[in-house]
N, C-alpha and C positions, 0 to 999 in steps of 0.2 A: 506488097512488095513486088515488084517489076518482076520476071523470071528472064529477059534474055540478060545474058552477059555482057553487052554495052551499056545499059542501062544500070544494072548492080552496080559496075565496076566504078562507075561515074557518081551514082549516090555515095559507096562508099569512102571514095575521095574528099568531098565535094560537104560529107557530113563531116568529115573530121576535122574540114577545116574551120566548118560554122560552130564546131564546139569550142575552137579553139577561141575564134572570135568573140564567139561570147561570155567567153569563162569571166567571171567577176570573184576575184578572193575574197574570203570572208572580213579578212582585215580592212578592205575597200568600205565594205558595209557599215560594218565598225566605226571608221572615221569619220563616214557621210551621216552617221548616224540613225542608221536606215534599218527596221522592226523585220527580217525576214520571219515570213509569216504573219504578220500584224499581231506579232507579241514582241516584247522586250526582253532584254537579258534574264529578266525575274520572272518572267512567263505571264505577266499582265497582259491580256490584251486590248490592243489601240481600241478606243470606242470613237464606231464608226454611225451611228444610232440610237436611237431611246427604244422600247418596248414595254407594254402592260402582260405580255403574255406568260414569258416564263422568265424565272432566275435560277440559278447556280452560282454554287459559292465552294469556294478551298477552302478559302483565307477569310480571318476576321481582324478588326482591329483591338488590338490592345494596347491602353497608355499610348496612344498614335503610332502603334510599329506592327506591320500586316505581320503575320502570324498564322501558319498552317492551323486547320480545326476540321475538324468532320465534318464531312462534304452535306451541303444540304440543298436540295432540288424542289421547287415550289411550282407550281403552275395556277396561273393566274392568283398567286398570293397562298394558294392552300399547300401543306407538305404532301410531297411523293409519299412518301410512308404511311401517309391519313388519309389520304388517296385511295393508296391499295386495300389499307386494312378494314376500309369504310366500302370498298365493294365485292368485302369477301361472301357476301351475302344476295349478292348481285348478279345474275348472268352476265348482265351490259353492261360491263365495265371499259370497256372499249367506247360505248355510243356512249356512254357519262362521259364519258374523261374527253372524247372528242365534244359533248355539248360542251363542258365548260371551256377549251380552250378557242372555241369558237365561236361563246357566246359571251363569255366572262364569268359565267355561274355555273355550279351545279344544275343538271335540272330537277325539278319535282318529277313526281312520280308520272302526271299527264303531260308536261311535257317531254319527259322521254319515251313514253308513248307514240307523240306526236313523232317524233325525231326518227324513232325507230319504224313508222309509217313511211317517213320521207323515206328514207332509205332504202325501205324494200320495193318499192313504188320507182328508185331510180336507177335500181342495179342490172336491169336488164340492156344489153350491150345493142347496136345498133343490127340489124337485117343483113344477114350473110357477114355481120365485122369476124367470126371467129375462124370462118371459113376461109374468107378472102383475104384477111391482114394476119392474123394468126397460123390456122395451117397453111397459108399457101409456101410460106419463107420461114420455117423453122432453123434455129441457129440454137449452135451451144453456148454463148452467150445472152443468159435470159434477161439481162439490164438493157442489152441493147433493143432486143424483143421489146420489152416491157419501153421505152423510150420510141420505139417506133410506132408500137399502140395508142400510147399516149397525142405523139405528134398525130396519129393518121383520127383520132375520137375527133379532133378538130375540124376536121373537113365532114364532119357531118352533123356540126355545130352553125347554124345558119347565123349567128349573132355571135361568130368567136374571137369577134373584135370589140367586142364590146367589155369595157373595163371599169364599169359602174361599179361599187362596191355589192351593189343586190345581185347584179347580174353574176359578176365573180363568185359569192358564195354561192349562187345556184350553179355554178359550175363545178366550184369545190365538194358541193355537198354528191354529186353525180360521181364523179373520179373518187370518192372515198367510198361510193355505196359499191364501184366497179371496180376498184384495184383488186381484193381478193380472187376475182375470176383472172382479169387481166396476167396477176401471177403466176394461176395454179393452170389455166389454160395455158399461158407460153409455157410453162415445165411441161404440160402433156404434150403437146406436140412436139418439144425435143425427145421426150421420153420414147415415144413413138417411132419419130421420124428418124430418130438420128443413132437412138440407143436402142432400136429394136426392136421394145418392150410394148404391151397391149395397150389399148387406147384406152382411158376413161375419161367420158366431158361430162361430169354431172351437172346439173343446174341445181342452183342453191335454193333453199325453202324459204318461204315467210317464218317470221319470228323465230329465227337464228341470229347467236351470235357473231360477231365478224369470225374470231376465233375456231366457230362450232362451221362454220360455212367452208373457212381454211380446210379443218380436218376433212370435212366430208367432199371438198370437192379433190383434195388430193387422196384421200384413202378407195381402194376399188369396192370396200363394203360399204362404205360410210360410216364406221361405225367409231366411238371415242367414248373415252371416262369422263367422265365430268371433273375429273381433276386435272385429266391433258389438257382440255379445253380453257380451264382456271389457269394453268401456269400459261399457257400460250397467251391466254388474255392479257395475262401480267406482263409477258416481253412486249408485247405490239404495246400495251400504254408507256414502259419506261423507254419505250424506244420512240416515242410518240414527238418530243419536242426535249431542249434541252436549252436553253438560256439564250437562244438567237445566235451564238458566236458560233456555231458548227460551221462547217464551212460548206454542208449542201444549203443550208437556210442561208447563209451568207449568198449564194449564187442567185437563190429565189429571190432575195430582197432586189441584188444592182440587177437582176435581169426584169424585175418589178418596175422598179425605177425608170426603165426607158419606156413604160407604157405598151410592150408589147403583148401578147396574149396569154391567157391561162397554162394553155398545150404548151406554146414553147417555154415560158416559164419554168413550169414542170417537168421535161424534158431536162432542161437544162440543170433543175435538182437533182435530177436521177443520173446524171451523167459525172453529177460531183461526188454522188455517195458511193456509184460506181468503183470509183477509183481505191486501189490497196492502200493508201495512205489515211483513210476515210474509213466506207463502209465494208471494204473489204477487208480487213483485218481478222474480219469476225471468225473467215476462212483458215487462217495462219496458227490459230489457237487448238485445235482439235487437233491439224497436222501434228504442232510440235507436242502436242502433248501423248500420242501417237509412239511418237520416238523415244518419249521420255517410259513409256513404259517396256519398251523394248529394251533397255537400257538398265533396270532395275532390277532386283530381286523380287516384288512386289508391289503394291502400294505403302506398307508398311516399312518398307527401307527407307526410313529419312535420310541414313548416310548416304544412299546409293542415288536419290530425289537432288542430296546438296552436293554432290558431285555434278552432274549431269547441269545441272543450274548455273553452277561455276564454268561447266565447259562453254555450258549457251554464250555467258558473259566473255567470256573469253576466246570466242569467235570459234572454239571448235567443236561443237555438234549441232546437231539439224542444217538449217542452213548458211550457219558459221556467220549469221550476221552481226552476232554479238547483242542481242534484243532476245528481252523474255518478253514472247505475246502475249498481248490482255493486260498487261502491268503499266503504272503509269494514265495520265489524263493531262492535258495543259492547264485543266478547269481544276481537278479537285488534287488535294494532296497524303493527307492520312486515310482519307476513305470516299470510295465511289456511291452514296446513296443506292444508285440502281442496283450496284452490283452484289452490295449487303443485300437488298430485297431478292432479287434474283437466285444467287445463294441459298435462300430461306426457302422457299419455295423448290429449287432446282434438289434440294437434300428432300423433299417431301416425295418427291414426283420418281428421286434413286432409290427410295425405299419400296417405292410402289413398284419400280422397274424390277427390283433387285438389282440395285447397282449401286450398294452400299461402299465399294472397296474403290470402283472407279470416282466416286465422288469424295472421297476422303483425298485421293492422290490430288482431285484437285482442289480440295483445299488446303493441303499440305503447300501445293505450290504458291497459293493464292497469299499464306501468310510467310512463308521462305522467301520468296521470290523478292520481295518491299524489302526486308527487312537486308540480304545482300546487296540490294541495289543502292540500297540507303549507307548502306557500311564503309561501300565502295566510294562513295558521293560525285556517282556518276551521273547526277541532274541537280540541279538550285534549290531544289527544293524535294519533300519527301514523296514517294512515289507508294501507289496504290491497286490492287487490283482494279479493272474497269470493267464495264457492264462485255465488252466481249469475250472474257477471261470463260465467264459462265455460260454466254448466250448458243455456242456452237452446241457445249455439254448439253442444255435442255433438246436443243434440236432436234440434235442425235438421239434423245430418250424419247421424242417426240415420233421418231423416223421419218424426219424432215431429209429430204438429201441435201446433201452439204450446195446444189446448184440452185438452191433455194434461199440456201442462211441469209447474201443481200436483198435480193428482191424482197423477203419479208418484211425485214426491216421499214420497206416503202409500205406497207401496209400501216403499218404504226406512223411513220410521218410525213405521210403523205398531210394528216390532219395537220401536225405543225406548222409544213409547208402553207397550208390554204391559210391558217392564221393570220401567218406572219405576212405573204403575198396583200391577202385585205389590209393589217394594220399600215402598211408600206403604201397601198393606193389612199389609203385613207389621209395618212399625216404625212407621205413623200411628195415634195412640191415639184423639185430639181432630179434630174438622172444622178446619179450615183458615179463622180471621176476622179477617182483618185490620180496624185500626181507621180510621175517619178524623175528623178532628177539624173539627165543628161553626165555622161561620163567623156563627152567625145569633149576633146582640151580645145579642138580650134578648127578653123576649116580646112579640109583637102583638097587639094585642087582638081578637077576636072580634068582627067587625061586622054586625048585621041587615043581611038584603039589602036592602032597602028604605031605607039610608042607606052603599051601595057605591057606587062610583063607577070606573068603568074604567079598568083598571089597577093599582087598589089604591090608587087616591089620595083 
């Protein structure tokens, strides 16, 4: 924002009247028949594309009438749940779940081998990149860091116009072996730079997990359970890919579409998960729940839990928005897949913490919280905890800092992202243009300035 006083005073004007201009009523929408958001009144969303890679489902059909059902989350045809429970035995459950989504199969045991070679063979970041791009411009916003990395990896990419499907995935496979630094590096130099606090850059080892590389390049000992390491794996996979309709894959796909490059593709996903409406949300959930305990007798006060819920809804406590965070999905309705596993897990990892009383409160809310919002019939449909409700809670027990919760997330789908990117160069013929239909009734006429009058009147 400008600091002198002619300039403020002029945007301030000059904004209110561009909102004015563009305000469009909802009723307008309505008539035109027009999906704000590219969903309908029923919460269907417009399909915009085909995909092999993942599904998500609410709703099922019965006797031909959709029908809420317990949410179910596939990748490449197999369940999230057979997924997890199939690499409880696994270190690499991250590098499996990223082979299959980017190969279409599990792999065997030599090819994950091989995968897990690639990987450590591509994670080392370019000559003086953490020095020069990194510490030189440290910011408290580590998405945009993380986004600026991303765009600047490209200039040292001699072929990063090149958008053959081989060459893309040896792009993709580079950016998914390098995000974990990229992260945990931009957090050390805020940490540092900005917060204070002592510096640690560690370098990550061969034969670690993505997971096991997270903790140790963010912890000053290195040192982790092997259970942290397991639930941590568990969020970066459910957070990995989700049925194409998200709306940072949605940005990968139309910015796919016009044939430009890996980096600004990428960039341009992490600029959509960025966003509070998105991946930030993840942020909102720990706050409110924060307040909710200040607010209680305990965790054990259900009455004091359904108070405070009721106020959320009723626009007077925390931030009076009238929204209980983490509740709710456009995609599922009685139950979030991730958020059930997540849960599972997140209760394993409170016991281990000692943080039995804190995880109960949030599950008190996780089952309260549906069941008012449902009573109230303040959505079209039945509403459910979501994979954010839980994700901040593990962080926290993780001692993750909260300037961390999105960027992780890019850990985990970054892989979806490179998926979906390839299936898009692969079977995407035409750019991606959607239309919108004009509201101006007829033409204006062209006025000499010298008979304008302000505002356009």
């Amino acid at each position: 924002m400008a600091n002198d006083p002619f300039t403020q005073a002029f945007i301030r004007k000059y904004a209110s009247r561009t909102v004015a201009r563009d305000q469009i009523p909802m009723e307008t929408y309505q008539a035109h028949k027009v999906s704000q958001g590219l969903r309908d009144e029923e919460g269907n969303g417009l399909v915009v594309g085909l995909t092999n890679i993942s599904r998500a489902d609410g709703f099922e059909s019965v006797d031909g009438k959709r029908v809420p059902c317990e949410g179910k989350l596939w990748y490449r045809g197999i369940d999230i749940n057979d997924i997890i429970s199939g690499f409880t035995q696994c270190r690499f459950g991250y590098e499996s779940a990223a082979f299959l989504l980017l190969f279409g199969d599990l792999p065997t045991q030599d090819e994950l081998n091989d995968f897990r070679d690639v990987l450590d063979s591509q994670r080392a970041l370019p000559p003086h990149f953490v020095r020069d791009i990194i510490m030189h411009s440290p910011s408290n916003d580590l998405m945009r860091m993380l986004t600026r990395c991303v765009l600047s990896l490209g200039a040292y990419d001699d072929n990063s116009e090149d958008t053959s499907p081989e060459y893309v995935l040896a792009q993709s496979i580079k950016l998914i072996a390098q995000f974990p630094q990229l992260v945990m590096y931009t957090y050390q130099a805020y940490n540092h730079y900005i917060k204070g606090n002592s510096l640690y850059l560690h370098r990550p080892h061969t034969n670690m997990s993505t997971s096991e590389i997270l903790l140790s390049l963010l912890r000053p000992d290195r040192k982790y359970t092997d259970l942290e390491a397991w639930v941590l794996e568990v969020e970066l996979i459910l957070h990995m890919e989700h049925g194409g309709g998200n709306n940072s894959t949605f940005v990968d796909r139309v910015v796919s579409s016009t044939g430009t490059d890996t980096y600004s593709t990428m960039a341009a996903a992490i600029g959509s998960l960025k966003g509070p409406k998105h991946g930030g949300q993840i942020l909102l959930v720990p706050e409110m729940m924060e307040d909710l305990a200040e607010n209680i007798a305990g965790p054990g006060d259900m009455a004091g839990i359904k108070r405070y819920l009721s106020a959320l809804l009723d626009h007077k406590a925390f931030d009076k928005s009238g929204k209980i965070y983490g509740i709710g999905n456009p995609v599922y309705s009685i139950s979030d897949p991730r958020a059930e596993i997540l849960r599972k897990y997140g209760e394993k990892l409170a016991k281990a913490k000692k943080q039995n009383d804190v995880f109960d409160m949030y599950a008190a809310v996780a089952e309260l919280a549906p069941k008012m919002i449902n009573e109230r019939g303040l959505y079209h449909k039945p509403v459910c905890a979501n994979i954010d409700f839980f994700s901040g809670f593990v962080y926290r027990m993780l001692d993750i800092p909260p300037e961390l919760y999105v960027p992780m997330i890019t850990v985990g789908r970054i892989v979806g992202w490179s998926a979906h990117r390839i299936e898009e160069i692969v079977n995407g013929k035409v750019i991606m243009r959607p239309a919108y239909e004009s509201l101006i009734p007829e033409r204006r006429p062209f006025v000499p300035i010298e008979a304008r009058h302000e505002g356009g009147k």
